[in-house]
N, C-alpha and C positions, 0 to 999 in steps of 0.2 A: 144244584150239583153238590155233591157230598166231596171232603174235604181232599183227599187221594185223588179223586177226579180234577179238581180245581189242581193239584201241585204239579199231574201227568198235561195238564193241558199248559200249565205254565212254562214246564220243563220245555215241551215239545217246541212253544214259540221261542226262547231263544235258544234254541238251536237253528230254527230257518233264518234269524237275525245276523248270526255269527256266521251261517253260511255264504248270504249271502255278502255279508263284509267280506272273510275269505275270498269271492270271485270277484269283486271292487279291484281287492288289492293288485290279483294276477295282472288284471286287465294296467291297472294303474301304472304296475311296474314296480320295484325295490324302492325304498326310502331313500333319499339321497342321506348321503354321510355327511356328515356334521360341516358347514360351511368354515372353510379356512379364513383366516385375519385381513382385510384386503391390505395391499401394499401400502398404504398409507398409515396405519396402525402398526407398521413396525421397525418405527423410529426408533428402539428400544435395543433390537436385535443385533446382535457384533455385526461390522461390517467384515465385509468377506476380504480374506490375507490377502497383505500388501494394498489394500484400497485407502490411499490417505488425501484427503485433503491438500491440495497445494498452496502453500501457503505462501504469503507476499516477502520479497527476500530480504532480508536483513534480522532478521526474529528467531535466527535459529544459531546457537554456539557451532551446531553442528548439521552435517546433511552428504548423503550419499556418502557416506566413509569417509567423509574430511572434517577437522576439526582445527577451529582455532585457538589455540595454546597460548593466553599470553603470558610472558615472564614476567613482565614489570608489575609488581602489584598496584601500583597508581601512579598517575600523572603529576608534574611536577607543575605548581603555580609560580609566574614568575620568570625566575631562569629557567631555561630548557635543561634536562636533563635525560638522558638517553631511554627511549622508552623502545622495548623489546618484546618479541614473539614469536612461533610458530604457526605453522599451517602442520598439521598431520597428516599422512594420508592411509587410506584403508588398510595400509599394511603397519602402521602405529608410527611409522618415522617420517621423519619433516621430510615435507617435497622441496626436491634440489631445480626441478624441471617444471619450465611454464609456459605457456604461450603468449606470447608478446600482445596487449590490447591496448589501442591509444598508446604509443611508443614507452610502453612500461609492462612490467610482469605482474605490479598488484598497484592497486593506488586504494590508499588510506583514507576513511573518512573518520573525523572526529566532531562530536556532537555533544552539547551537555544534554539532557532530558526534557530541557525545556527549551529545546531547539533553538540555544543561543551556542554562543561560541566555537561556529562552523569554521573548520579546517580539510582541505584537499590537498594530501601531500603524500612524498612518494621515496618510502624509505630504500634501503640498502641491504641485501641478502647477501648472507656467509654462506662460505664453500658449505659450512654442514646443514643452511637451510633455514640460518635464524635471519630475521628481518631488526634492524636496526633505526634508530632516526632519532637526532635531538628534536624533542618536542617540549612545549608548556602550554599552555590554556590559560585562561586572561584571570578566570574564579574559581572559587571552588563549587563542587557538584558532584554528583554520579553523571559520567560520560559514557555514552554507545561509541564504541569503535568498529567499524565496518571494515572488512578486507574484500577487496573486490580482484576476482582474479581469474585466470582458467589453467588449472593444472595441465600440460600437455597429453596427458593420459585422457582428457574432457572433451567431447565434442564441444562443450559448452563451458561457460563459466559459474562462477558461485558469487556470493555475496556472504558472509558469515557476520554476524555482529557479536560484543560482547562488550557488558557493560565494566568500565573500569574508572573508580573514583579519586576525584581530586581531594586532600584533605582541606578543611578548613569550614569557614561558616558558611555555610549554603541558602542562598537567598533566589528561590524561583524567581525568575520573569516570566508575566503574563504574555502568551504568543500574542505578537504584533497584529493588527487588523489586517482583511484583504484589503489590497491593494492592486491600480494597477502602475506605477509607475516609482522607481526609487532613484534616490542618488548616489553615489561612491566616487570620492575623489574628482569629482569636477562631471564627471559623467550622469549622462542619465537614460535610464535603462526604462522602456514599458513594453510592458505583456498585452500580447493580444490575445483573444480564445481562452475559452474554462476547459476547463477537468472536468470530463465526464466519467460516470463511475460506473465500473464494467464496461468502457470502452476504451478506443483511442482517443485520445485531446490531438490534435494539433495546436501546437501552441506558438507564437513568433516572439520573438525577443528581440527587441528594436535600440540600437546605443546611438545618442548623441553627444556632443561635448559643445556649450556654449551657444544649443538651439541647431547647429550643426548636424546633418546626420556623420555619422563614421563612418566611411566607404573602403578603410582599410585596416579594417582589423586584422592580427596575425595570426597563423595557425597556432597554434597551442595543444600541443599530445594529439598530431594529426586534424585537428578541427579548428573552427572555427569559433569554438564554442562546448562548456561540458556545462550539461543540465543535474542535479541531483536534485530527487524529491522525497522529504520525509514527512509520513504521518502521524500529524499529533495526536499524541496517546501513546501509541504505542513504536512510535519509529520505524514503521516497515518504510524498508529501502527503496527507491527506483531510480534508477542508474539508466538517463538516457543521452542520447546523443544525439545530433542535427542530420534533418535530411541534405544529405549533400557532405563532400569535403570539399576544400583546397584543390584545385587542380583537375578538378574533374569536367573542365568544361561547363558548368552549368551553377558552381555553388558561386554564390558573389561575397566580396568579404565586406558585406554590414551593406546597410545597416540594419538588415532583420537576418538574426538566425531560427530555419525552421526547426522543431522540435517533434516527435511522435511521444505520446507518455499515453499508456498504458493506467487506469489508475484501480486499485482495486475494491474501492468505493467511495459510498460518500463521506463528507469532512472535512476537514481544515488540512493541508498539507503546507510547508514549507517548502520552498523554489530558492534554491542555489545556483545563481549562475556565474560560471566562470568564463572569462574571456579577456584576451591580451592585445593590448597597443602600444605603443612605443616603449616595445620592452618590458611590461611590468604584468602583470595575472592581478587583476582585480576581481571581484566577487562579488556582488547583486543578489540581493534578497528580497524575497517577495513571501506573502501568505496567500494561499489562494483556497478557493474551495468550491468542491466537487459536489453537485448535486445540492436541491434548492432546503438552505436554513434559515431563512431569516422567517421570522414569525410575519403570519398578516394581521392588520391590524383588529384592534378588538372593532366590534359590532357596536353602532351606537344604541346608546341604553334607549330602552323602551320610555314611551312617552304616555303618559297619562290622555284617558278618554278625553276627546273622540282621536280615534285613531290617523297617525297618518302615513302618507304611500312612504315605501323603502327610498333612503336616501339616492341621490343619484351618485355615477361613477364621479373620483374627482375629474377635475380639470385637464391638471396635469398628469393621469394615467398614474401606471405603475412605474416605480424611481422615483418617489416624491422624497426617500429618505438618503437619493445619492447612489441606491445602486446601479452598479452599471453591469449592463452585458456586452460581451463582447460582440 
């Protein structure tokens, strides 16, 4: 076949090629369009307005158009010396109006950062909205001070923190070890139930004096009992209280008060508990922790030929180094 023949005969076939691709396609249908990011690839992308995270309460200066304003530039070591502030509210001037929680409008927490020198106290409001209160702190430090409160304008209350520092030499303490039992002034206070993280704790808090259970603890700001919990690191707040009050037919006074806590993960938290007897507001401290840290033991080291079988469990199970579960 001469060479013109060979190129018409070439031509010819792909064209029946291309044809019938063309009737593949009809049949086939359009191309699908370029496959979109699945949801999981777009960690990256703004979240859509107003979508924020909610975060655990005490961690923010400020939240919903309230701000905590303090006057006092620092705490006094020592003597007390009148430590002041404002609450703000959306409309930029101190709130004069509050709703009354635990027979008070705001109750004060004072903290240093290394979750020593805990104070629950409950200052005094001027006609124009400022809060007052002689205070001092034992050392010096950077302090969180928490205002816990609910604006009457709030279905709900707020929690605001803000750090305010003691002058002087600053010497951290190492947070204390879990524990389940401490002492204060002749009493002795033990925790039952952990902190689960992402859930409810029920917790109990049991007081004796002298091996003694207490069967007549007094109320105290309507309870029987104030729980505060703070987490190490970063000091988010939780502000809880007992199931039950005083008077309600069903709460007993001591010697366990129940507790619901909320906790918002795992880690070491500090337990503040407040509660009053023959007149006086004492305080119990505890460390607890939420969700399991304690390292397992290492693996015993491998042993030279001939091989032999895996060691057995020990004896005494797991808790051979003292931990205890509730």
């Amino acid at each position: 076949m001469n060479t013109p023949a060979r190129l018409g005969a070439f031509g010819a076939g792909l064209a029946v090629v291309f044809t019938a691709a063309l009737g593949l396609g009809h049949l086939a249908g359009p191309a699908a369009p370029p496959s979109t990011p699945a949801a999981h690839d777009r960690h990256n992308e703004p979240a859509p307005a107003g979508a924020t995270a909610a975060l655990p309460a005490g961690l923010q200066i400020t939240q919903d158009g309230y701000r905590l304003q303090p006057i006092s530039a620092t705490l006094a070591v020592g003597d007390a010396q009148p430590f002041r502030f404002r609450i703000l509210g959306p409309d930029d001037r101190p709130v004069t109006d509050y709703t009354v929680n635990h027979d008070k409008d705001l109750h004060l927490i004072v903290v240093r950062r290394d979750l020593s020198g805990f104070q629950h106290v409950h200052p005094e409001r001027a006609a124009d909205g400022t809060w007052s209160i002689p205070l001092a702190v034992d050392a010096p430090g950077q302090y969180r001070v928490f205002a816990d409160f609910q604006p009457a304008a709030r279905q709900a209350g707020l929690t605001l923190g803000a750090d305010v520092p003691a002058p002087g030499d600053y010497r951290p303490r190492p947070v204390p070890p879990a524990e389940r039992s401490t002492t204060v002034d002749g009493y002795t206070v033990t925790l039952t139930g952990d902190l689960v993280p992402g859930g409810s704790s029920r917790l109990t808090l049991s007081v004796s004096r002298d091996g003694a259970p207490v069967t007549d603890l007094q109320p105290y700001l309507g309870a029987y009992g104030h729980l505060v919990a703070l987490r190490a690191g970063d000091l988010a707040y939780l502000h809880v209280h007992p199931d039950g009050e005083p008077g309600d037919g069903r709460t007993a006074a001591g010697p366990g008060i129940v507790f619901h806590a909320d906790v918002p993960s795992a880690g070491d938290y500090r337990l503040y508990f407040d509660f009053q007897h023959d007149g006086t507001v004492r305080t119990a401290a505890f460390t607890a922790t939420a969700g399991t840290t304690q390292a397992l033991p290492d693996p015993p080291a491998a042993s030279p030929a001939p091989a032999v079988p895996p060691a057995l469990p020990s004896a005494t199970g797991h808790g051979d180094d003292g931990h205890t579960h509730g």
